[in-house]
C-alpha positions as CSV (number, residue, x, y, z in Angstrom):
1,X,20.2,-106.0,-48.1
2,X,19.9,-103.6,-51.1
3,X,17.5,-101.2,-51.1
4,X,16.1,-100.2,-54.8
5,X,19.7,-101.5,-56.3
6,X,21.6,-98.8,-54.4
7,X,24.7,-99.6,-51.9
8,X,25.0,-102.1,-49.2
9,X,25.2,-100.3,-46.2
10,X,29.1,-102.4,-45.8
11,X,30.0,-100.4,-49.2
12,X,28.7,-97.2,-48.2
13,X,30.8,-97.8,-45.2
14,X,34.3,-99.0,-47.0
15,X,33.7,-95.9,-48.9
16,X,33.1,-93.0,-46.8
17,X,35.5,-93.8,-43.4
18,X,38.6,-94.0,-45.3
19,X,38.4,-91.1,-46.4
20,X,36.8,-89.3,-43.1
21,X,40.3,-91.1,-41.5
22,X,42.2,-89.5,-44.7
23,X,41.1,-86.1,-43.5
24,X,41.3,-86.6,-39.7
25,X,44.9,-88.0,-40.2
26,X,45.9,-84.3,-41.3
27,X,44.2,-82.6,-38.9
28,X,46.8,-80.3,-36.6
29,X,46.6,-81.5,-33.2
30,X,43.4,-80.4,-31.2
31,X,41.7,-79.3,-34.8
32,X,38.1,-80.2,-35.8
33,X,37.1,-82.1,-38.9
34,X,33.4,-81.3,-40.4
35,X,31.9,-84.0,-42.6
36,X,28.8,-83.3,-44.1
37,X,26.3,-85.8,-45.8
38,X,23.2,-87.7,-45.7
39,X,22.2,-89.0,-42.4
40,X,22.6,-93.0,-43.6
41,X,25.9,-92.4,-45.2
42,X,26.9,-90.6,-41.6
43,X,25.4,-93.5,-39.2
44,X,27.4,-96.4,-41.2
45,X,30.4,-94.8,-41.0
46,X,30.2,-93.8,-37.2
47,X,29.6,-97.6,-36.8
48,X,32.6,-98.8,-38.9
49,X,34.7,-96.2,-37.2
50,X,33.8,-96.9,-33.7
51,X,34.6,-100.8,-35.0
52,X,30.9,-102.0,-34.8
53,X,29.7,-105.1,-36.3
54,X,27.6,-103.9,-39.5
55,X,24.8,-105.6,-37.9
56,X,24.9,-103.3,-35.0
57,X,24.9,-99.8,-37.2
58,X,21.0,-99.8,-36.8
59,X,21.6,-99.9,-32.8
60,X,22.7,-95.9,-33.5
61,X,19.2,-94.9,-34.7
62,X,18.9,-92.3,-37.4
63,X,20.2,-89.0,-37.7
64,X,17.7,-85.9,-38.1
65,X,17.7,-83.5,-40.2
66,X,20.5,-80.2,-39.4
67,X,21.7,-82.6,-36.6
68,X,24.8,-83.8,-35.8
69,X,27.1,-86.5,-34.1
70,X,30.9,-85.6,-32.6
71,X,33.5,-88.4,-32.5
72,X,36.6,-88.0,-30.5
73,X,40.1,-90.4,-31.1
74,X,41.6,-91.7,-27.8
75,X,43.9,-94.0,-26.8
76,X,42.1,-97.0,-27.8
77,X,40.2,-96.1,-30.8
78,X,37.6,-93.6,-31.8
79,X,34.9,-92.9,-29.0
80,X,30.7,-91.7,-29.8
81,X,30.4,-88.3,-27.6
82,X,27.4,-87.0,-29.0
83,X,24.8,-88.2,-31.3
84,X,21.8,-86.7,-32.9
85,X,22.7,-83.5,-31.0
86,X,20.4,-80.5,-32.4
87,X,20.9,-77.9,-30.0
88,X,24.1,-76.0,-29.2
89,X,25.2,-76.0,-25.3
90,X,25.0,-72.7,-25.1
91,X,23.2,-69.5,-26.3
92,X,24.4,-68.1,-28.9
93,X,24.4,-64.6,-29.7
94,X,24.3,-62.3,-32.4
95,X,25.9,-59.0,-33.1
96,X,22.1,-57.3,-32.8
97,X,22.4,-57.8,-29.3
């Protein structure tokens, strides 16, 4: 459905994880891709790269504000490892310290 005339969340989708793949594809092995963008924008295309019916995206829930979500690629596909995460796993500390 559109919402106020803007994208269907299917186009936001055929937009944005090509070109998350484009980047990830030159990635050196072990290396770490950052995408940043609006919490929408990210949930549709976690759902169209983990191969989820569009119908299922919603299943994700949203993504707060300063969180984030970590993907990893294996052997069959692109797997959901985190999601929504807003803490880090451990302390971090500053040079004040």
């Amino acid at each position: 459905m559109r919402r106020g005339g803007g994208e269907l969340e299917t186009e936001v989708a055929d937009r944005a994880a090509p070109v998350v793949l484009s980047h990830a594809e030159k990635l050196p092995d072990g290396g770490t891709l950052v995408v940043v963008s609006h919490g929408g924008t990210i949930r549709t295309t976690i759902g169209r790269l983990l191969g989820l019916q569009a119908g299922s995206w919603e299943a994700l829930g949203g993504l707060s504000n300063c969180s984030w979500s970590v993907l990893g690629e294996g052997a069959r596909g692109w797997r959901l490892l985190e999601h929504n995460a807003g803490s880090l796993p451990e302390p971090v500390l500053g040079d004040d310290d």
